[in-house]
N, C-alpha and C positions, 0 to 999 in steps of 0.2 A: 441520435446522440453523436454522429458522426459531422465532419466538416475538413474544409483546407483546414488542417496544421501551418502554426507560423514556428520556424524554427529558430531558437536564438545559436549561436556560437557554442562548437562542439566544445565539450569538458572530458577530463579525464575521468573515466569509470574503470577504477582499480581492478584488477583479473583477480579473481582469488586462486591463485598457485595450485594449493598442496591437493583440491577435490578436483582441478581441472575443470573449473567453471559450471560444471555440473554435477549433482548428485548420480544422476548417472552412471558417466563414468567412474565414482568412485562405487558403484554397484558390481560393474562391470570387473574392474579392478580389485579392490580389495572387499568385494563382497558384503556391503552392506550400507547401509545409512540410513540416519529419521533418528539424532536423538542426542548430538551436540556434548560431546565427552572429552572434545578438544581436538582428538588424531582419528582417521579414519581408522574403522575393525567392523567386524561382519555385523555389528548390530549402531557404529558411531560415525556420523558424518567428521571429515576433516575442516578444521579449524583455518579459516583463509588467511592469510596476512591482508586482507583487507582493513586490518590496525591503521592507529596513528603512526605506524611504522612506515606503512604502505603511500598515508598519504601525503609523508614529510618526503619521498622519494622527488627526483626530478620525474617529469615527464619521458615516457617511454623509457624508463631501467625499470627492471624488474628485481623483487627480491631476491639476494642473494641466496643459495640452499646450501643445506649442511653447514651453518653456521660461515657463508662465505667461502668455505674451502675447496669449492667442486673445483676450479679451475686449476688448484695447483695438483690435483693428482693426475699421475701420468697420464697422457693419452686422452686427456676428461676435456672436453669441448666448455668453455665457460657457460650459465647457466642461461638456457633459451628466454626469449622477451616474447612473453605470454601477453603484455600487456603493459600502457594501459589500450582498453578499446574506447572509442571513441562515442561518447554519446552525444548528442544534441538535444538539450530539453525544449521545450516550445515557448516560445518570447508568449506569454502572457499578458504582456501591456500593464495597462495600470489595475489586473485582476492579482499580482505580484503581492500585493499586502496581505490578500487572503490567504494564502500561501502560507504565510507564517502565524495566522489566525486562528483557522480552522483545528477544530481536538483534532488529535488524530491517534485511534487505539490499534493497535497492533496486535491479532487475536493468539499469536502462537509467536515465540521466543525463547530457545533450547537455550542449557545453561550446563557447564562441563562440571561435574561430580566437585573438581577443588574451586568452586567459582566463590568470590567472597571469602578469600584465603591472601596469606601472601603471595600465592602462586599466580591470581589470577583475581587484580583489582576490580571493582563494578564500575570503577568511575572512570579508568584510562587505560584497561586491559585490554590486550589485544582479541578484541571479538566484534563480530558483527555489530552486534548491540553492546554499548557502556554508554552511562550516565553524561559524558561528554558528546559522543554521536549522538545523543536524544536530541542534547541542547541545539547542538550544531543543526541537525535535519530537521528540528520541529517535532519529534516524535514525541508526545504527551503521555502517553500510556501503554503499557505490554502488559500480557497476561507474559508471565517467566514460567516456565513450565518445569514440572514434578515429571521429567522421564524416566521412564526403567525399561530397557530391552528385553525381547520375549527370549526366555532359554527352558529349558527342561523344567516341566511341572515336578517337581520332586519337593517336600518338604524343605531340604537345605535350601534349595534357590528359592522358594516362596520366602522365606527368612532375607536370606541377601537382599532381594525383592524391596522389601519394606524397609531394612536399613537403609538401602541407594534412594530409598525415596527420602527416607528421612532427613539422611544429609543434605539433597536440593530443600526441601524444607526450610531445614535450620540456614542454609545460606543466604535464602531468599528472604527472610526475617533477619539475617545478620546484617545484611545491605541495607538494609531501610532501618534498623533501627538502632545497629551498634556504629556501622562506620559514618553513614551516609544521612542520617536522620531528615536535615534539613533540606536534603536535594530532592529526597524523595520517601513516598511514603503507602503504604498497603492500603489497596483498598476493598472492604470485603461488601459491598454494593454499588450500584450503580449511582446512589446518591456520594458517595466516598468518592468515585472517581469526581464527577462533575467540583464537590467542593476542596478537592486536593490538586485539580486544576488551577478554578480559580484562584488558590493561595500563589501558585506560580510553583509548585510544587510536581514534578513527574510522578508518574503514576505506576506501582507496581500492583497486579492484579496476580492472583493464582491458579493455575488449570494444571492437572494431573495429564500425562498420555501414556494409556496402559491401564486398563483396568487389572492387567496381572499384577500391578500393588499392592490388591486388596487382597490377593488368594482365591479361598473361600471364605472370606469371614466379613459378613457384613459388616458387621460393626466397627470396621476401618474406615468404611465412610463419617461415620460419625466424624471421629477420629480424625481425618481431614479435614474435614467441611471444620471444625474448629481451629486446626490451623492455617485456613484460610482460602481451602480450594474451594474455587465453584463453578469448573468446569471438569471432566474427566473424561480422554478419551477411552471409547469402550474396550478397542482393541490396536495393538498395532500388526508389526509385518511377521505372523506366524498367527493360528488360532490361538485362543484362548479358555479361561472356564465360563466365559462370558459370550464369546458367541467367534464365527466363521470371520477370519480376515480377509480386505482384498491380497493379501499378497502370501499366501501360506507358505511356509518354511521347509523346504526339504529337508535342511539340515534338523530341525528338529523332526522328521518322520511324516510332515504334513501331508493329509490328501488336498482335495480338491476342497471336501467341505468336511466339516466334524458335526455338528449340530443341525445342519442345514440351515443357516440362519442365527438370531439370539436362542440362545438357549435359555433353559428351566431358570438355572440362577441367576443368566442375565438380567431374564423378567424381573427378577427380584431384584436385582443391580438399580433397574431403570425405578422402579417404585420408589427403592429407598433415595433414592436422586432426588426424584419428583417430590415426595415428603420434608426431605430438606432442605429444597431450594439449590439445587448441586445442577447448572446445563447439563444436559447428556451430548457429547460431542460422537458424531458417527463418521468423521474421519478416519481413515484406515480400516473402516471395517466394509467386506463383504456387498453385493446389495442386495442381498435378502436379509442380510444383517441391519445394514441401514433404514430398509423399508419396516421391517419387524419393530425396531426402535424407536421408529417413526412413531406409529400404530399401538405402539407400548405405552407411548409415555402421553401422561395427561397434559405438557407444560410442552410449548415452543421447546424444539429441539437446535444444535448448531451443528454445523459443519467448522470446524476449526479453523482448516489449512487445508481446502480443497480445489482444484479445478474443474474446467467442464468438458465432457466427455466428447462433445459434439465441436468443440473447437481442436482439441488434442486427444488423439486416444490414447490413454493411459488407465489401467484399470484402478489409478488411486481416483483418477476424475469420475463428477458424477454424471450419470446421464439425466435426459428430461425426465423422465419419469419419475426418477429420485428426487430431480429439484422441485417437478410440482407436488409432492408428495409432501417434500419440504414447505413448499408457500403455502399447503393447504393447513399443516401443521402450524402456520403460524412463526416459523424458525427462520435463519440466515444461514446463507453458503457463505464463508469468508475465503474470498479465490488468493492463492496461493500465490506469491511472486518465486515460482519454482521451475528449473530449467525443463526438469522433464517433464514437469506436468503440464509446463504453458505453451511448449513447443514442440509438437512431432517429431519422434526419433527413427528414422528410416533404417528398416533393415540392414541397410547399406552402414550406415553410420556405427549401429551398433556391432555389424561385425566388424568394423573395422576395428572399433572398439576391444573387441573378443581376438583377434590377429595380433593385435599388439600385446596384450597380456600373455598369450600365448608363444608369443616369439620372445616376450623376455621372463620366462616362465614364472610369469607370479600366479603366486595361489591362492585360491579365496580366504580371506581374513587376512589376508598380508596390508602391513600400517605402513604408509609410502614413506614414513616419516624415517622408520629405522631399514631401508633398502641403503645400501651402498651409493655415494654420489653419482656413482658412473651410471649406474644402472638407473637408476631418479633422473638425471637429466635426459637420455635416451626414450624415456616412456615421457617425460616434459616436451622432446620435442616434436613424439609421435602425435601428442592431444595436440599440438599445436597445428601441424599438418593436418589432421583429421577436422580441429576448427575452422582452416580456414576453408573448407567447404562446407560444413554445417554450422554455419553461426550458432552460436545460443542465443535463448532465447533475451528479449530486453524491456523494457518497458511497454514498449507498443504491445506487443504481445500478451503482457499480462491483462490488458486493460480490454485487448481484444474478448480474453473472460467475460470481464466487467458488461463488458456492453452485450451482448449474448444471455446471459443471467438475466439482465436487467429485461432486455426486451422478453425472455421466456417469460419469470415470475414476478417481477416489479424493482422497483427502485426498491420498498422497503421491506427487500429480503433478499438484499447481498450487501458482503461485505469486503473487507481488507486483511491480507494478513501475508508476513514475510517466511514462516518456518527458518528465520535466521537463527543459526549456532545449530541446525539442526540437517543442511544439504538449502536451504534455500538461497533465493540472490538472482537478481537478472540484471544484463548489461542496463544499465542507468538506475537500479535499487538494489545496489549487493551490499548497501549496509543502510545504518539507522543513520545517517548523516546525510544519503541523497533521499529521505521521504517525501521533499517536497516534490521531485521530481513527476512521482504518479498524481498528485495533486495537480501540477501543470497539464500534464498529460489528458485528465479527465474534464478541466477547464477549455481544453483545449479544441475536446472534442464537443463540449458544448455542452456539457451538464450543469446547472444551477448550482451555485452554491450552498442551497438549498439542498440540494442530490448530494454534493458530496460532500455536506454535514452526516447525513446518512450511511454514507459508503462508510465514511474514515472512523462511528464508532454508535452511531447514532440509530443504528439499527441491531448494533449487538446490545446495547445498554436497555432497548423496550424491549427483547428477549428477557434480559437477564431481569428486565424489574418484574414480567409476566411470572417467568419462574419462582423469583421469589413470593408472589401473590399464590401461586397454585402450592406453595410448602405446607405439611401438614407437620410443623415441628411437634 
C-alpha cells in the first residue's frame, strides 16, 4: 500500500494552544484527559483554538492567551508562536474529486457538557468538530459521544453519572433537531446514515464512553439504546463495575487489575448490548478485558478510537493478538488520529515533560486555562522547546496505523476515527475541516478507492448492520 508520495504546497495546520498539541502533555501537566469538557482537569482534555478563530488568523501568529493581556503584564514576555506547523498534503492529481466524494464517518467525537447552548454553538463554536468544519473538510458523519469520567463508585456519583450523560444526550438531540434540523440529522442505523447522506444532510450518530453510566442497572441500556446509542464504551481511564481498564486510576485507589478482565456484570453488559443491537466498543479497556469481550459477545465487536501497539507503544494501543482476535470476531479497529497514541513518547520527552511541570509547580488536575499569564506562557514556551525536538505526531503517522492493521487483519477490519474534543488531532488532522487530508494520504499511498470507502465508514456500518441482525429485541 506503500509508494513515492507526490507532495503538493505546504498549508497551514493550526497548533492547538491550550493541550499543547498533545493529550499527553496535558496528562502530564494537568493530569488527565479522554473526554472533551472544553478546559483541561484530571478526567477533560483542553479545548484547542483550532476554531474559526484560529483559522481567520494570519499565517504564523498565534493566539493571543488570557484574553490578549499576557503581554502587558509586567515582566510577561508576549505570548509564544506555537504555530502554525506546516503540513504538506500529497498533490493527488485528478484522484482530487474523490476527495470530496467519498462518506466519510468519524467513529468517536467528544462533546463539552454546555455543547448546543449559547455557550457553545454546533454550527460555528469553537471546537474541533461544528457543523461548518464537517462542510468545509467533507466530514459526512460522527458518532457525538455520551462522555462521563470515572470518579468514586459511590451512589451520589452513579447519580451525577447519569445526569452528565443525560445532558450530552439532550444536546445532542437539541443540535439535530431544535437548532440545526435541516443541516443535520440522527441516525439510529446504518440504513439512516447512507439515506441522510444522500439527502446532503450530515450525519450525527450516537456512542456512549463509559459504561460507569449505567451504574449497576441494566436497564439504562435500554434507556439509551432509545435515545439513540449504539455504541458504548465499556470502560474508560480507571476500572470500573464492568470490567479492568488500560489505564487504572490511582487517584481513585486503583490496582493493577480489579476483576481480572470483564467481570460478572460486564457479561451481562455485553449480552444485553448484543440483544439489542448496542456495538460493544473495547477501547480503553484492559486486554484481558478486550479479549474477554471479544469472546463474550455474540455480534462483531469495535474498537472506537484505538491505535496499534506494534507501531507505538502505548498501553491504550492494541496489540496483534487483540486485533486478530478482533478480525476473527468479525469487528473493526477505528485507528485513532491521536498524538500519543500514533507516535512514540520517549522517556526522554516525557521527563522533560515531568521537569517542566515540576519547575513551575503545577499540580495534577490543575486547568491551564485559570494559571496566571506569566506562569501560562513560561510552561507555552517550555512545550515549544521540548516540540521542537519531539515533533508530534501528523498525518503520515496516523496512516502509518492504517497500513499495519491493514496488512495484519485485512482491509475490511479497520477503520477511521479522530477522538476530536476529546485529546485527539495530529499535525495535518487537528480538526473536521482538514479530513480530506487523510483521504489524500491514503490515495496516495495507493489504496483503491475502493479500500478507502471502507476505511472512512464502510467497514464500521457492515459491523453495525451484523449487530443489529444478531439483536434479540
Amino acid at each position: 500500500m506503500t509508494g513515492q508520495r507526490r507532495r503538493g504546497p505546504a498549508v497551514s495546520a493550526p497548533r492547538w494552544i491550550a493541550k499543547a498539541a498533545s493529550c499527553a502533555f496535558v496528562l502530564l501537566v494537568v493530569g488527565g484527559c479522554g473526554g472533551g469538557s472544553g478546559t483541561p482537569s484530571a478526567s477533560d482534555s483542553a479545548a484547542a483554538p483550532s476554531g474559526d478563530a484560529a483559522a481567520s488568523r494570519p499565517p504564523g501568529q498565534a493566539a493571543p492567551l488570557g484574553g490578549g493581556q499576557a503581554a502587558a503584564l509586567p515582566g510577561a514576555q508576549p505570548p509564544p508562536n506555537l504555530g502554525p506547523l506546516a503540513y504538506a498534503p500529497p498533490d493527488v492529481g485528478p484522484d482530487e474529486a474523490f476527495v470530496g466524494q467519498v462518506l466519510t464517518l468519524d467513529t468517536h467525537v467528544d462533546i463539552p457538557l454546555d455543547f448546543a447552548t449559547p455557550a457553545v454553538d454546533p454550527k460555528s463554536g469553537d471546537l474541533q468538530v461544528n457543523l461548518d468544519k464537517m462542510r468545509r473538510g467533507g466530514l459526512d458523519a460522527a458518532f457525538f459521544i455520551v462522555y462521563v469520567g470515572q470518579t468514586a463508585r459511590t451512589p451520589e456519583n452513579y447519580v451525577k453519572a447519569q445526569m452528565d450523560a443525560m445532558r450530552k444526550f439532550d444536546a445532542i438531540h437539541r443540535m439535530a433537531e431544535d437548532l440545526y434540523p435541516d443541516e443535520i440529522g440522527i441516525a439510529t442505523s446504518p440504513a439512516d446514515v447512507e439515506r441522510l447522506a444522500a439527502s446532503g444532510k450530515l450525519v450525527a450518530a450516537i456512542g456512549i464512553e463509559n459504561g460507569y453510566v449505567i451504574g449497576k442497572d441494566l436497564g439504562l441500556l435500554d434507556k439509551y439504546y432509545a435515545l439513540g446509542a449504539r455504541y458504548m464504551t465499556l470502560v474508560h481511564n480507571g476500572h470500573n463495575d464492568l470490567g479492568d481498564s488500560a489505564q487504572p486510576s490511582a487517584d481513585l485507589g486503583d490496582g493493577p487489575e480489579e476483576h481480572g478482565g470483564l467481570s460478572d456484570f460486564g457479561r451481562a453488559v455485553v449480552a444485553r448490548m448484543n440483544d439489542l443491537g448496542m456495538m460493544v466498543d473495547i477501547s480503553h479497556a484492559s486486554k484481558k478485558t478486550e479479549l474477554d469481550a471479544i469472546r463474550a459477545s455474540r455480534a462483531p465487536v469495535i474498537a472506537s478510537h484505538s491505535g496499534v501497539t506494534a507501531v507505538a507503544q502505548h498501553v491504550r494501543n492494541l496489540d496483534d493478538e487483540t486485533l486478530l482476535a478482533l478480525r476473527d470476531n468479525g469487528g473493526v479497529v477505528q485507528i485513532v488520529a491521536f498524538d500519543a497514541y500514533d507516535k512514540y513518547q520517549p522517556p526522554e520527552e516525557i521527563a522533560a515533560m515531568q521537569d517542566l511541570r515540576t519547575r513551575l509547580g503545577l499540580k495534577r488536575g490543575v486547568d491551564l486555562e485559570t494559571l496566571p499569564d506569566a506562569q501560562r506562557i513560561v510552561y507555552l514556551q517550555g512545550v515549544k522547546k521540548i516540540q521542537n525536538r519531539w515533533p508530534p505526531a501528523t498525518v503520515d503517522d496516523l496512516v502509518d496505523h492504517i497500513d499495519y492493521a491493514v496488512a495484519l487483519i485485512g482491509i475490511d477490519h479497520v477503520g477511521i476515527s479522530s477522538d476530536f474534543g476529546g485529546g485527539g488531532g495530529v499535525v495535518g488532522w487537528s480538526d473536521a475541516s482538514e479530513t480530506g487530508n487523510v483521504t489524500r494520504e491514503l490515495l496516495s499511498r495507493g489504496y483503491s478507492k475502493q479500500d478507502i470507502e471502507k476505511l472512512w465508514g464502510g467497514n464500521l456500518l457492515r459491523v453495525w448492520g451484523e449487530v443489529e441482525k444478531a439483536a434479540k429485541r
